[in-house]
Every structure is written in structure tokens, then in C-alpha cells.
PLY file of the C-alpha trace (Angstrom):
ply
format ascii 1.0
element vertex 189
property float x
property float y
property float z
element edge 188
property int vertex1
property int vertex2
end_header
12.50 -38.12 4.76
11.71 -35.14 6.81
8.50 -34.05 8.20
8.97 -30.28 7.88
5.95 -29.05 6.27
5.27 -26.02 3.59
4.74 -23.66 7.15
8.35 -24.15 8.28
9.93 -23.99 5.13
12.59 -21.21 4.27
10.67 -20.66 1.52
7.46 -18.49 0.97
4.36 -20.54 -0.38
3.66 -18.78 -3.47
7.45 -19.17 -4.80
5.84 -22.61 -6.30
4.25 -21.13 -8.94
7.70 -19.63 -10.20
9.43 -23.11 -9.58
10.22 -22.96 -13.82
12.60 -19.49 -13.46
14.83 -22.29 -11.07
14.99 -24.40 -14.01
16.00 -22.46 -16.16
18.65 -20.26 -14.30
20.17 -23.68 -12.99
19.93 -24.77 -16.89
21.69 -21.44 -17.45
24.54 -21.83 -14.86
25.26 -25.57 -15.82
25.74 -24.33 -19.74
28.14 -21.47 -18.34
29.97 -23.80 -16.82
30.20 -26.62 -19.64
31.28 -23.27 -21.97
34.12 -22.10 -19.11
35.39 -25.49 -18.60
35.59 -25.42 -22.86
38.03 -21.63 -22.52
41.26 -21.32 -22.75
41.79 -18.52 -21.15
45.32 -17.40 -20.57
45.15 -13.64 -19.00
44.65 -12.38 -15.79
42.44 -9.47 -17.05
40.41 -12.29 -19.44
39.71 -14.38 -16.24
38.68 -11.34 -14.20
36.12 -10.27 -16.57
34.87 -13.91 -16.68
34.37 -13.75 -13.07
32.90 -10.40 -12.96
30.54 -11.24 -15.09
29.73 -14.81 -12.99
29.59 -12.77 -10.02
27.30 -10.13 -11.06
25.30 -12.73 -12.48
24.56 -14.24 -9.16
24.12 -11.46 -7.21
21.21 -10.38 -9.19
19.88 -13.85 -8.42
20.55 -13.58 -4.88
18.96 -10.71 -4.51
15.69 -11.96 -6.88
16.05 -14.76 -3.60
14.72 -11.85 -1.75
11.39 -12.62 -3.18
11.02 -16.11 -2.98
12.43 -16.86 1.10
10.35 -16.35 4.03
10.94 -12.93 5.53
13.37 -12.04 8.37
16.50 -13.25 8.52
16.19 -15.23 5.19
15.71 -12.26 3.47
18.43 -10.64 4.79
20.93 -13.48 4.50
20.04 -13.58 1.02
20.07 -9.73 0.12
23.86 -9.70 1.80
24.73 -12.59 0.05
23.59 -10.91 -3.16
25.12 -7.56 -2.03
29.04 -9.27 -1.58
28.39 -11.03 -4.99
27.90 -7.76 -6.36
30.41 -6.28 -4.81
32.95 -9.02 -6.09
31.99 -8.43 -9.45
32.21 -5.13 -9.26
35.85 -5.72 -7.65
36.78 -8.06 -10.78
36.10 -5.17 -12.91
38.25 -2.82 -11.53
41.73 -3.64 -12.61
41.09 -7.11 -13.92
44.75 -6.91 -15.17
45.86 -7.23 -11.31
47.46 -10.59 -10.09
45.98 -13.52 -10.04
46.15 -13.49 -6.19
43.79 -10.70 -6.23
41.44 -12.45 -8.15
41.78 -15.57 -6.71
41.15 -14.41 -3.56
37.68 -12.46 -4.47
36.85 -16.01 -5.89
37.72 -17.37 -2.31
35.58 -14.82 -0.76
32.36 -15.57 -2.95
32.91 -19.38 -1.79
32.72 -19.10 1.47
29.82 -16.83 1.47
27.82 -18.83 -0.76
29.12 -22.37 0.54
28.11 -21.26 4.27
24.53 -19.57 3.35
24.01 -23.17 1.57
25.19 -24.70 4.77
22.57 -22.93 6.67
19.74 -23.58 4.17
20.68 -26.76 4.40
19.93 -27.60 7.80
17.50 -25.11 8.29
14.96 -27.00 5.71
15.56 -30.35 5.73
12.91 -31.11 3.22
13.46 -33.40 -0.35
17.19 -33.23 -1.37
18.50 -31.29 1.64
21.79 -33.33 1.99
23.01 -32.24 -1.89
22.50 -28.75 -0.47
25.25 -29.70 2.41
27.33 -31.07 -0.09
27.34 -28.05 -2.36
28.11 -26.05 0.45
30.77 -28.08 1.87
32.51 -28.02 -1.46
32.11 -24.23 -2.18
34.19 -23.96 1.55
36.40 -26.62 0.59
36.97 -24.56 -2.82
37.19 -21.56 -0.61
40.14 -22.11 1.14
41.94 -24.17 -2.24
40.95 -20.85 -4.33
42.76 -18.49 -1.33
45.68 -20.98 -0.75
48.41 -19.97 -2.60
49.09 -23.35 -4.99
51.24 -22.26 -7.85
47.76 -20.43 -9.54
47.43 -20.95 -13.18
44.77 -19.04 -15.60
43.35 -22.78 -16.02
42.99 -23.14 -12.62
41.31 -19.82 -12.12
38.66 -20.36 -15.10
38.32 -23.98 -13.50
37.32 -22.31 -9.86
34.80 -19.74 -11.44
33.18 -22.62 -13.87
32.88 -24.78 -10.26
31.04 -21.96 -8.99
28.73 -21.95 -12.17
28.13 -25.62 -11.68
27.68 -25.46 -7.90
25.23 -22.50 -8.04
23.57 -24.99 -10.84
22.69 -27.40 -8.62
21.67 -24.76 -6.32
19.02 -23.89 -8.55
18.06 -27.01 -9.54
17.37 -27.96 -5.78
15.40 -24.70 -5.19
13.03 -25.21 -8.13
12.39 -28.87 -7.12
11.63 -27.89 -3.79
9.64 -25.04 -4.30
7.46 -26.85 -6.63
7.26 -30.05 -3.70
6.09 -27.21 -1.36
3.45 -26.09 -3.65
1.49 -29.32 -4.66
2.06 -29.80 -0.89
0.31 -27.04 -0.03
-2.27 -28.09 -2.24
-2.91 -31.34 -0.88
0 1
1 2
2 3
3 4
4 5
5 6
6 7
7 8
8 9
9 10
10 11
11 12
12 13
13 14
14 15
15 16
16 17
17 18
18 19
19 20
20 21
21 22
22 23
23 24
24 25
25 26
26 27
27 28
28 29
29 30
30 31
31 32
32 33
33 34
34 35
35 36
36 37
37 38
38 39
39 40
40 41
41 42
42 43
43 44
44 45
45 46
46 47
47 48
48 49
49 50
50 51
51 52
52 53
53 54
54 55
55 56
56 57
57 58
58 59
59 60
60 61
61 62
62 63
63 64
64 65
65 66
66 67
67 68
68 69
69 70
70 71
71 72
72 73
73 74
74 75
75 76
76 77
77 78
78 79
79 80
80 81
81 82
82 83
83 84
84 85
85 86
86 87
87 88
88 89
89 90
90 91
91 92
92 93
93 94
94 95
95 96
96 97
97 98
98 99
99 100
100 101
101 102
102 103
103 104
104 105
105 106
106 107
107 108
108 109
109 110
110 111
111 112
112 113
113 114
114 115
115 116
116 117
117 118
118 119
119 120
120 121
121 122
122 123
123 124
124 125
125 126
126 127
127 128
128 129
129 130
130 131
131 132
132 133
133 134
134 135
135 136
136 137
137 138
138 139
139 140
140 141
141 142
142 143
143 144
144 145
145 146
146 147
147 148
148 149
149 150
150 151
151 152
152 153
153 154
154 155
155 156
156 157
157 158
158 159
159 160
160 161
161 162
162 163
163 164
164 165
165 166
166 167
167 168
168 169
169 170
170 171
171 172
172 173
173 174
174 175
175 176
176 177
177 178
178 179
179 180
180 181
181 182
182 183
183 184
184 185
185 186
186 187
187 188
């Protein structure tokens, strides 16, 4: 276990009382990604929307990070992080018709972003379930590079990358909540 203490965490104190809004969006992104893995989605432009809509999705949850991390660079590397989401879903809007190679490789990008802010968080606050952090980010890079390599793309395999990253940022959610809500009865003890 660690010995990091509510004080060092990445996270601000009072997030704890919103530890529920965690639940709920990581309840959110795991149904997304049961009901993606369930499409059978055969266009480019389909698949583009999809992940405009994913992307947009967790911008606006990156940036609602904003609120909950300690200020400083936390806040910043979470409102750029939410910015680049944005951005990406914008960028699957426009033209969503385009090749899958253009798609594929804004999927790429919002991988390694997200895997390598998870990587920091990760070691930066080593508290509870720190280590399924590092493993979420490791795969997001891992999915990166697999999502920007060029692999004979399929629309399955496309709707399978952007209903990972539903699942991933799941778990992500899942871990904030629970540690937000160890933070605050530690903080009350």
C-alpha cells in the first residue's frame, strides 16, 4: 500500500463528496462500450460519427477534471487533454466519409494522449488501485500505435478501437470515484 496521504494527492479534497458523478460516468462509458462492441457498423462516415461523438464525450469530462485535480499543472494537463479530445471530435465530424486512415489515426492520437496522462497519474498518486491506472495507460499506448499502424483496417476493427476507449476511460472513472471517495473518509479520520 502506499503512504501518500489526502495532502499529496492529485486530487483536491472536496472532489469526495462528488465521488457518485465517477460512478456513474464510468457506468456510462462501460454501457457505451458493451452497445459499440454490439454495432455493426460498416461505413467510414458511420464510424466517424461514433467516434466524434466518444470523443466529444470525453473531452467534456476532461475538462469537468479541471474541477476535481489539484491546481497547477494537473489542471492544465487535464484541460489540454480535454482540449485535443475536443478537437478530435470535432475532426471526426468534419468529413467523416474520409478514409479510414484518417480516422484511425485521430483514434491513435486520443490514445496516446489519454494512455500517457494515465501514465502520469499513475505514478504521480500511488494511492488504492494505482497499478490498474498503469495498466490502462499502457494499453491505451499499446492501442495507440496498433490504431496508427496500418493493419489491413476494417470498420469492425475501427468500432472495436473506439468501444476500447469507452471501456478504458470506464475504468478510468471507476478508479477516480473510488479514490476520491478513499481520500475523503481519509480526510475525515
Amino acid at each position: 500500500m502506499s503512504t501518500m496521504t489526502a495532502e499529496g494527492s492529485v486530487y483536491e479534497d472536496s472532489a469526495g463528496s462528488i465521488w457518485w458523478v465517477f460512478l456513474i460516468t464510468g457506468t456510462a462509458w462501460l454501457i457505451l462500450s458493451l452497445i459499440m462492441f454490439r454495432f455493426n457498423v460498416t461505413s467510414a462516415k458511420s464510424i466517424g460519427v461514433l467516434a466524434g461523438i466518444v470523443f466529444l464525450c470525453a473531452g467534456v469530462i476532461e475538462l469537468g477534471m479541471v474541477a476535481v485535480v489539484h491546481g497547477g499543472w494537473w489542471k492544465a494537463l487535464n484541460a489540454i487533454l480535454g482540449v485535443l479530445l475536443i478537437v478530435g471530435g470535432i475532426m471526426s465530424f468534419i468529413h467523416p466519409e474520409n478514409t479510414f486512415v484518417a480516422i484511425a489515426s485521430i483514434i491513435g492520437f486520443m490514445f496516446l494522449f489519454v494512455g500517457i496522462l494515465d501514465i502520469i497519474v499513475a505514478f504521480s498518486d500511488r494511492t488504492g488501485l494505482w497499478w490498474v491506472r498503469l495498466i490502462t495507460g499502457i494499453l491505451c499506448i499499446g492501442l495507440a500505435f496498433w490504431a496508427s499502424g496500418d493493419f489491413n483496417r476494417k470498420a469492425i476493427l475501427l468500432t472495436v478501437w473506439v468501444a476500447l476507449f469507452c471501456l478504458l476511460r470506464g475504468i478510468n472513472s471507476f478508479l477516480v470515484a473510488f479514490t476520491v471517495r478513499a481520500l475523503e473518509k481519509e480526510a475525515a479520520a
